[in-house]
N, C-alpha and C positions, 0 to 999 in steps of 0.2 A: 253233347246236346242235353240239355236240362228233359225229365222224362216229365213234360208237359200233359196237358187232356190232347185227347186227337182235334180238339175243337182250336187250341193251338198251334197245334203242325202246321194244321191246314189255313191258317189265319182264320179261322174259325166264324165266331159273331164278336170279332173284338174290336179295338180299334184299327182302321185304316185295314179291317180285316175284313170277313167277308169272302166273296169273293172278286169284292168290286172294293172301292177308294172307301167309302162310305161307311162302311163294317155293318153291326148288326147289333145283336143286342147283350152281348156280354163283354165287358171288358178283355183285355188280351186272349179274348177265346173263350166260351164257355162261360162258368160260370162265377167270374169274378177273378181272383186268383184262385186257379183250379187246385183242388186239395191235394195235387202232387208237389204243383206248384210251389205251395205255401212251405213244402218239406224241402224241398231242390235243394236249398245251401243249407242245410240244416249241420251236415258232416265235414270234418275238418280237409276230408278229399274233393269236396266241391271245389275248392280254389287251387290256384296251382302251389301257392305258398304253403297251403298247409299238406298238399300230395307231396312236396317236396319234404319238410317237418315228418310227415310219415312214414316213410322211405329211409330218415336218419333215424328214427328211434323204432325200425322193427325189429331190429334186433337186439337192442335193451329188452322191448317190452316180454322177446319171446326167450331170452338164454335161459336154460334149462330148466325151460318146461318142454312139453311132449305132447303131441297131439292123439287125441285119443284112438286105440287101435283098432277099434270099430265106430265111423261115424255114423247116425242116427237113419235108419233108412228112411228113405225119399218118397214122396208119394207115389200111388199105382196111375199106372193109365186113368186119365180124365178125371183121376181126382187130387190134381194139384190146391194147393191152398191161397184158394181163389182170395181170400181178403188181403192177402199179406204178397199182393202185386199192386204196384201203381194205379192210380187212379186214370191215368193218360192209359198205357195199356189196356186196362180192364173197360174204359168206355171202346176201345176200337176192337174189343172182341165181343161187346156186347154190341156194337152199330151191326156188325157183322151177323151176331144171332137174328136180328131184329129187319135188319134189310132180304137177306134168304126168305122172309115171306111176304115179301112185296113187291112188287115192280110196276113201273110209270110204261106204257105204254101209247103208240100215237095210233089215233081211229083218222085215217087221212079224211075220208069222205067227208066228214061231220069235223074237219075242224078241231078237233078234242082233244084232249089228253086224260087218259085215264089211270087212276090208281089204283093196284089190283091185290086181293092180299092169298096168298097158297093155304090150300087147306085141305085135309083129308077126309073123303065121306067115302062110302057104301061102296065107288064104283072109283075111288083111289086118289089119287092129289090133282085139283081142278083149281082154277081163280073163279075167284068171284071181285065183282067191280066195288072199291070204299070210294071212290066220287070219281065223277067227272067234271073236266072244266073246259068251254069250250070256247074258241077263241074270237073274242067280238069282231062285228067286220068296219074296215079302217072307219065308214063315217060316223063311225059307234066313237071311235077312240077321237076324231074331231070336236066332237060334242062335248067327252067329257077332260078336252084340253082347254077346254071354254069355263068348267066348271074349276080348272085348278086356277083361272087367270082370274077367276071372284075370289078366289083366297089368299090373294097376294098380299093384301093388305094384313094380312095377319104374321105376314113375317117379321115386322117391326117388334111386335109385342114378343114374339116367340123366337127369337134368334138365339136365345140361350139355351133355351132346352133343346130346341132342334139340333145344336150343334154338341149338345151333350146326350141325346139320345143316338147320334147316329154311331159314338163310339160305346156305349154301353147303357143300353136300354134296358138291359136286365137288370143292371141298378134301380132304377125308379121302381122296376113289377116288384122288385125284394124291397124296397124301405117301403111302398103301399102295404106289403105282407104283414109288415111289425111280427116276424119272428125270429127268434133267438138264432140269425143262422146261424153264429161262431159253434154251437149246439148240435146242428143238423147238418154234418157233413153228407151222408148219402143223399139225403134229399137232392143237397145240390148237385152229388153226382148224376142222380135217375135226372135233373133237368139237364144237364151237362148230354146226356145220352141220349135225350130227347131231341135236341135242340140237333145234336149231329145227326138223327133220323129224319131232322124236319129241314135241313141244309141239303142231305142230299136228295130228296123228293121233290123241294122245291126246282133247286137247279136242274134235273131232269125236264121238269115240268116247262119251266123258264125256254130250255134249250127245244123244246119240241112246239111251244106256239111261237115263238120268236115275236112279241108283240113291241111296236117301238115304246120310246119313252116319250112325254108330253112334249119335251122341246124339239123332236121332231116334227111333231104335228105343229106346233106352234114355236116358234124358234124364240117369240119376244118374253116367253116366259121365262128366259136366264135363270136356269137352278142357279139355284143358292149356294150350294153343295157341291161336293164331285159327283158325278154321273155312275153309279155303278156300270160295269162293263158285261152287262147282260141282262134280256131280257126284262120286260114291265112289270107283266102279270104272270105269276100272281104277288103280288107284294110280300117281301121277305119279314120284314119289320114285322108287319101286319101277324103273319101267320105267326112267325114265332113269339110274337109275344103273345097272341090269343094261346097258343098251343102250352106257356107260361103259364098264363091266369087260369086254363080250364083246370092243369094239374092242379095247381095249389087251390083253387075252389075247391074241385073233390074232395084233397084232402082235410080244407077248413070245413067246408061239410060232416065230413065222416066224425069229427072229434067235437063238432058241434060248436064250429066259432061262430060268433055273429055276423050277419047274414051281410052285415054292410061292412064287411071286410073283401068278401066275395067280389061285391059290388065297385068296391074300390077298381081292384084288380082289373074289375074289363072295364071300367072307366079309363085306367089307364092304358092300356093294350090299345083301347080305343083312339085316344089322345096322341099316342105313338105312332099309330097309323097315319093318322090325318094329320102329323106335323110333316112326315115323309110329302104329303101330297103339298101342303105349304110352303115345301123347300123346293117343290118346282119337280120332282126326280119321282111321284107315279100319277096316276089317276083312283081317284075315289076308287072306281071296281077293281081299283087293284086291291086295294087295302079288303073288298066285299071278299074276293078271290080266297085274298089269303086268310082271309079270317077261315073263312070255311075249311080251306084244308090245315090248320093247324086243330080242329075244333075235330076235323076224321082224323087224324093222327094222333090227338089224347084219346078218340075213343079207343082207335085199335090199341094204344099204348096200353092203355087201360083193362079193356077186354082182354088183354095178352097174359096182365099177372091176375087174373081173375079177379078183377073187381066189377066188370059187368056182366051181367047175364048175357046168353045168345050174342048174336053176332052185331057187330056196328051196321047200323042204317047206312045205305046206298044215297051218301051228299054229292046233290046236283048244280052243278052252274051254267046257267044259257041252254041249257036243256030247250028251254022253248023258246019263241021268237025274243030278241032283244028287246026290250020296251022304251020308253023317252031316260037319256043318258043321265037324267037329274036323280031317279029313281035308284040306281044303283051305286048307294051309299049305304056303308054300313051305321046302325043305329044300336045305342043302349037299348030302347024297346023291345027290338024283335030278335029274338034267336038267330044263329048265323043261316041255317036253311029256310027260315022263314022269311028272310030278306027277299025282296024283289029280285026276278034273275035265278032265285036260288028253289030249291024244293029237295023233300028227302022220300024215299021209299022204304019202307019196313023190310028189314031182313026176311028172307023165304024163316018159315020155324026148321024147315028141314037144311037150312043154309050149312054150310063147311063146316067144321070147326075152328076156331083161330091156332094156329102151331102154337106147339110148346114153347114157348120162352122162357127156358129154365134157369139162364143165370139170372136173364133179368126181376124173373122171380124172385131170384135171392137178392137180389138188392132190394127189390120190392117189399120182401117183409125187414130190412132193415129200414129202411123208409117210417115203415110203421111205428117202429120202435121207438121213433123220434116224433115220433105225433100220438104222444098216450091222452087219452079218453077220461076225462073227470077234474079233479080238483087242480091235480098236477097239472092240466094245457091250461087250464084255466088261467093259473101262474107263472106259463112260458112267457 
């Protein structure tokens, strides 16, 4: 087996990948062709031709020479040389640092499903809640099966991209970027690791409201598309592509790109969402949904290798009564918690701390290192 991203393995956000017909938002998984990827057949043992060619000339290549009588020691306990493993390994150990302080939980009463991150204070490791989302009731979801059947008409114009966004959507978020990715492999990695943090929260999430998809409610709606084979809300497209655009903002922020690059980015995530609802396969508040939890998953991402202060805000969905089902669309305007439906609470100042995320740290400052500040991004 080729030592793929884990976003790979798992048929990731690629095509016909996912965890439905449909895929997601990276080609073959991840992030394009994943940077292990691109090395896979790099060595003359990748194919079986040349493992055979190998095998006849190791013992030319090796007659009398000697191999040396002390080999080089090895790293100590946990300080293996973390760079010089795969990039497919190295994201499934870093999902793994990253998911240890999280967990999706179901509040039966209330309907919800809550995302909770671990954290150590005064009185020892407790959760605290990064959003709730709470599951509309069915003649919410009639309503807004009514609103996907106004946008039917928009599949004539849109049949190409819908059917190129549903296998690799993280295309479009990277050519809106206009950055040198062949340049920025980590980058692509930390989204690569991102994207499998935001895959398995969401399908958690997916599996605990069990919300239908529109051609249930309204059957004459005919997706377009295959049906993915789970859950509506919250829309997967949606969040990961928001949870895309918010990374790369921060970081076009941080090195001071122009502001309508940013802009770009959730124009398209935006765009990505609402052609999912055009292809018949969610409703609007799915795309609301997931916008929101990709938008709490860059923060905690974020907050993790320290680039926010204090703890991520407590983002709410259906928190309070549901309102008319026209409402609950996401817009360029308003911020994802300011949306209708939606609402956020300020962190307690005495809130947890976020866990150490220490590899992801280090990938973190390599990140950086590919995003320099001054003349030089200027000319990326």
């Amino acid at each position: 087996m080729n030592p793929l991203s884990l976003l790979e393995l798992l048929g990731g956000v690629g095509p016909n990948g996912g965890v439905g017909p449909s895929g997601g938002v990276g080609p073959s998984g991840g992030v394009g062709p994943s940077t292990a990827a691109l090395w896979a057949n790099a060595t003359a043992g990748a194919s079986e031709l040349g493992s055979v060619c190998l095998v006849r000339m190791q013992g030319f290549l090796t007659q009398g020479l000697e191999d040396p009588e002390a080999p080089p020691p090895g790293p100590g306990f946990a300080a293996a040389p973390w760079l010089y493993y795969g990039a497919g390994p190295r994201t499934q150990s870093l999902l793994i640092e990253a998911l240890g302080g999280l967990r999706v939980r179901a509040d039966t009463g209330r309907e919800t499903a809550l995302l909770e991150q671990l954290g150590e204070g005064p009185a020892g490791l407790a959760w605290r809640p990064l959003l709730s989302l709470r599951r509309p009731p069915q003649d919410y979801f009639i309503d807004q099966a009514r609103l996907v059947d106004d946008l039917l008409p928009l599949r004539q114009i849109r049949l190409a991209e819908i059917h190129a966004q549903a296998s690799n959507a993280l295309g479009f978020l990277l050519s809106v970027a206009q950055m040198p990715w062949h340049r920025m492999p980590r980058t692509l990695e930390f989204l690569d690791t991102a994207l499998a943090v935001q895959m398995a929260v969401q399908m958690r999430i997916k599996q605990i409201l069990a919300c239908p998809r529109p051609h249930q409610m309204r059957p004459s709606l005919m997706p377009m598309i295959d049906v993915p084979s789970h859950g509506s809300l919250p829309s997967g497209h949606a969040g990961e592509s928001h949870l895309v655009a918010a990374l790369l903002a921060h970081l076009m922020a941080r090195v001071q790109r122009p502001r309508l690059q940013a802009q770009m980015l959730h124009r398209m995530a935006l765009r990505i969402a609402e052609n999912r609802v055009v292809a018949g396969v969610h409703y609007p508040v799915d795309s609301l949904a997931g916008r929101l939890l990709g938008e709490a998953l860059a923060r905690f991402l974020l907050a993790s290798v320290g680039e926010l202060a204090g703890a991520p805000d407590l983002l709410r969905f259906g928190y309070r009564p549901f309102g008319a089902a026209a409402l609950a669309q996401p817009t360029e305007d308003l911020a994802p918690a300011a949306s209708p439906e939606c609402d956020s609470v300020a962190a307690d100042a005495a809130a947890l701390p976020l866990p150490p995320l220490h590899d992801l740290r280090r990938l973190w400052a390599l990140v950086l290192d590919e995003w320099p500040v001054g003349t030089e991004a200027a000319a990326a």
